[in-house]
Backbone bond lengths (Angstrom), bond angles and torsions (degrees), N, CA, C in turn:
res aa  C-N    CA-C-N  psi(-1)  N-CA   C-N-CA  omega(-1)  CA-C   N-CA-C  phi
1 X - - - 1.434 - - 1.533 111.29 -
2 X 1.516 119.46 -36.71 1.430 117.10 179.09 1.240 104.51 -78.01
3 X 1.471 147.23 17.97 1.593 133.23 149.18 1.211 104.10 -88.63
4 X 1.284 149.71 -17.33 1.464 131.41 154.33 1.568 124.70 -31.08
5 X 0.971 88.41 -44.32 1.661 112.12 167.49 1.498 153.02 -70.57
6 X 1.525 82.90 -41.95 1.354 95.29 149.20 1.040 138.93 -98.94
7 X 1.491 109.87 -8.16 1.638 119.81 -170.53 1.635 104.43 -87.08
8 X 0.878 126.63 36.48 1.795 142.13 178.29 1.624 92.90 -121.55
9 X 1.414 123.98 -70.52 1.082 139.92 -167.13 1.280 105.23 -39.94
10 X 1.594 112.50 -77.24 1.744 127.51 160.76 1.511 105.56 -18.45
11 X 1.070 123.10 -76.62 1.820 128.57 -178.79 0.982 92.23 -33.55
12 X 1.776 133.22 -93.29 1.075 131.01 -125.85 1.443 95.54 -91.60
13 X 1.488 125.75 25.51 1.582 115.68 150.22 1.462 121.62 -99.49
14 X 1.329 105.18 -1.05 1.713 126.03 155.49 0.903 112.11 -52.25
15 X 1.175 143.86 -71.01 1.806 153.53 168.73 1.074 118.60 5.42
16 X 0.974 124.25 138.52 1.836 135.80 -179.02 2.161 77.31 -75.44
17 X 1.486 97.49 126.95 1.662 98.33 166.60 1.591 139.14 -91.88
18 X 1.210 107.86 22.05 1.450 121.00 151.59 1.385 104.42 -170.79
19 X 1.569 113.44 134.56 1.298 123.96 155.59 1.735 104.43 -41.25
20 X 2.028 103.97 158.35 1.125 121.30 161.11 1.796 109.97 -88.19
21 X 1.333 105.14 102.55 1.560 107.24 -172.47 1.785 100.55 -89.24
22 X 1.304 135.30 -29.44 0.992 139.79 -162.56 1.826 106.50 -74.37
23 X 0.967 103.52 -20.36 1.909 118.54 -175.37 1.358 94.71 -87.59
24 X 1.446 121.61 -34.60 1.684 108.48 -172.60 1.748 111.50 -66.64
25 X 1.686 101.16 -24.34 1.720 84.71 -154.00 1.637 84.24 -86.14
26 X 1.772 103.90 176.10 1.437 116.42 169.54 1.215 111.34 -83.09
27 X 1.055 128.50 142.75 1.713 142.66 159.71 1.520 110.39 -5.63
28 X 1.933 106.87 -56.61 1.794 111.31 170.56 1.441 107.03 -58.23
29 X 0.815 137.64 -47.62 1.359 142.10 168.85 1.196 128.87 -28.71
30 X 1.627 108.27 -50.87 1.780 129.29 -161.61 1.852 77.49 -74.90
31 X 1.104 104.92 -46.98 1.904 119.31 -135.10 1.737 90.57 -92.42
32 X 1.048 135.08 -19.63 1.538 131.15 175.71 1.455 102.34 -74.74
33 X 1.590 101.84 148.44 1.530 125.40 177.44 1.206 111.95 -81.15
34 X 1.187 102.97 142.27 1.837 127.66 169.09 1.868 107.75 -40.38
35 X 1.231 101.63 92.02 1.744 93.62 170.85 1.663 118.72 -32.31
36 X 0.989 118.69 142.49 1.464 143.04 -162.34 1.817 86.66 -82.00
37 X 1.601 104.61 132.30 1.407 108.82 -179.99 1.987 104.90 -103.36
38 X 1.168 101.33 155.10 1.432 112.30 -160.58 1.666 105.21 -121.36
39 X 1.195 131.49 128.58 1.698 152.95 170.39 1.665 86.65 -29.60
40 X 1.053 95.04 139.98 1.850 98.03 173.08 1.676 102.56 -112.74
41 X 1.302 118.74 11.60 1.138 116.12 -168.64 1.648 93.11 -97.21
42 X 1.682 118.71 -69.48 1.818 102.41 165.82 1.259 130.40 -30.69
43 X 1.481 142.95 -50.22 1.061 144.23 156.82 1.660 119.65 -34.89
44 X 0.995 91.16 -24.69 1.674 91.64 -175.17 1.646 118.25 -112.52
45 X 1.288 86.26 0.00 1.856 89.24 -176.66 1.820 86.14 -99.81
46 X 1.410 131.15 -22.81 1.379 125.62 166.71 0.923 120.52 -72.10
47 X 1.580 140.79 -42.44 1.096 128.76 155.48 1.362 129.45 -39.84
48 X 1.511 117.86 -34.75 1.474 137.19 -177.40 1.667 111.39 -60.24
49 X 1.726 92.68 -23.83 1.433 105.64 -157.09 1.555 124.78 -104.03
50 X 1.543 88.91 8.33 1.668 127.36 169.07 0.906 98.18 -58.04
51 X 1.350 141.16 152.48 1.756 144.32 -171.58 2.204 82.22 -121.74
52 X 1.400 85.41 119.17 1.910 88.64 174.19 1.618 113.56 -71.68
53 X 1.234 105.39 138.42 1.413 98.18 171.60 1.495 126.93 -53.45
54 X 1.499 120.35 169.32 1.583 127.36 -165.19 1.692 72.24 -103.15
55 X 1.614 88.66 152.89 1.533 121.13 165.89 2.131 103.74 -72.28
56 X 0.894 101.82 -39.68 1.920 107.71 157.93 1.146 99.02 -33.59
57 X 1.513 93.81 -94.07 1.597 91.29 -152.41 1.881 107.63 -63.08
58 X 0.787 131.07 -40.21 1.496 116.68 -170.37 2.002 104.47 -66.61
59 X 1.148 126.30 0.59 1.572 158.91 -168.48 1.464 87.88 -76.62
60 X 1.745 105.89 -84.16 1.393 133.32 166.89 1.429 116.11 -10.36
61 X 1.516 98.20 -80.88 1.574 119.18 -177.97 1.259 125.76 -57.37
62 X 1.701 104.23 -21.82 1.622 102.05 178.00 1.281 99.58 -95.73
63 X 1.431 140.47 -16.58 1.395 131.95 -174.51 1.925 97.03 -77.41
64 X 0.775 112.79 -60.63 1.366 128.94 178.04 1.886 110.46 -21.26
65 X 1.709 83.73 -67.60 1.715 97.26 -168.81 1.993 98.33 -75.96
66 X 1.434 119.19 -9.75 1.214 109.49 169.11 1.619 114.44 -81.91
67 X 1.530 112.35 -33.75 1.362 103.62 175.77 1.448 118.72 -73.53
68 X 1.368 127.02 -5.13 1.294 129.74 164.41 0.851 116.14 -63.81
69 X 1.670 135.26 -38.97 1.171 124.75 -139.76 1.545 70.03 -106.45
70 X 1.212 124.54 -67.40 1.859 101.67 -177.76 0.863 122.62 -0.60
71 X 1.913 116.02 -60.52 1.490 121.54 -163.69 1.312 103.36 -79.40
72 X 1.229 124.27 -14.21 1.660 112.75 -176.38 1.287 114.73 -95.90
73 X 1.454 110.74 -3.30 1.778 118.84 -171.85 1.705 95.48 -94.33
74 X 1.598 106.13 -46.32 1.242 98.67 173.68 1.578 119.75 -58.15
75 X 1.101 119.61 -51.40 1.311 119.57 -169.19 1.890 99.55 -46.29
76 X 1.707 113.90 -66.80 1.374 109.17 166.95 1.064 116.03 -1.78
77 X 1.405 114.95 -70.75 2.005 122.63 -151.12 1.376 102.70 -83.29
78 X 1.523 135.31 -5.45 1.267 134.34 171.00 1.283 114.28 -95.69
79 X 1.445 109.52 -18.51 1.926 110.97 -176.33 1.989 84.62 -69.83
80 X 1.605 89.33 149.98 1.528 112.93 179.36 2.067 102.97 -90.87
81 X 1.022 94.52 126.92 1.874 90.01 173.58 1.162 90.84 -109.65
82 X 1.670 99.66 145.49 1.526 111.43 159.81 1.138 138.20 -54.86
């Protein structure tokens, strides 16, 4: 019963052990520069600088998208099935 188990393992130590990744890219590819790395500290003082939504309005929006679905649940239970 324990070669069920291992006999996957065995296979997949057959395997060529790493793909050729360097043949996939194009020539622009090989030959393009390392993107330019950026302060993670600006990025994050903008995010910071997002104004959070009011409990109102997201209040609003959920009453809203609940009375829709009312109207669409009702409508459901009035359609006739064959």
């Amino acid at each position: 019963m324990r070669w069920i188990f291992t006999l996957p393992l065995l296979l997949a130590a057959c395997g060529d052990p790493l793909p050729d990744l360097q043949s996939r890219l194009s020539p622009t590819a090989q030959t393009a520069a390392f993107p330019e790395l950026v302060p993670l500290g600006p990025l994050l003082a903008e995010a910071d600088a997002v104004p959070p939504r009011t409990a109102e309005e997201e209040g609003q929006s959920l009453d809203a998208r609940s009375e829709d679905l009312r109207r669409r649940a009702n409508a459901l239970r009035r359609l006739q099935l064959p």
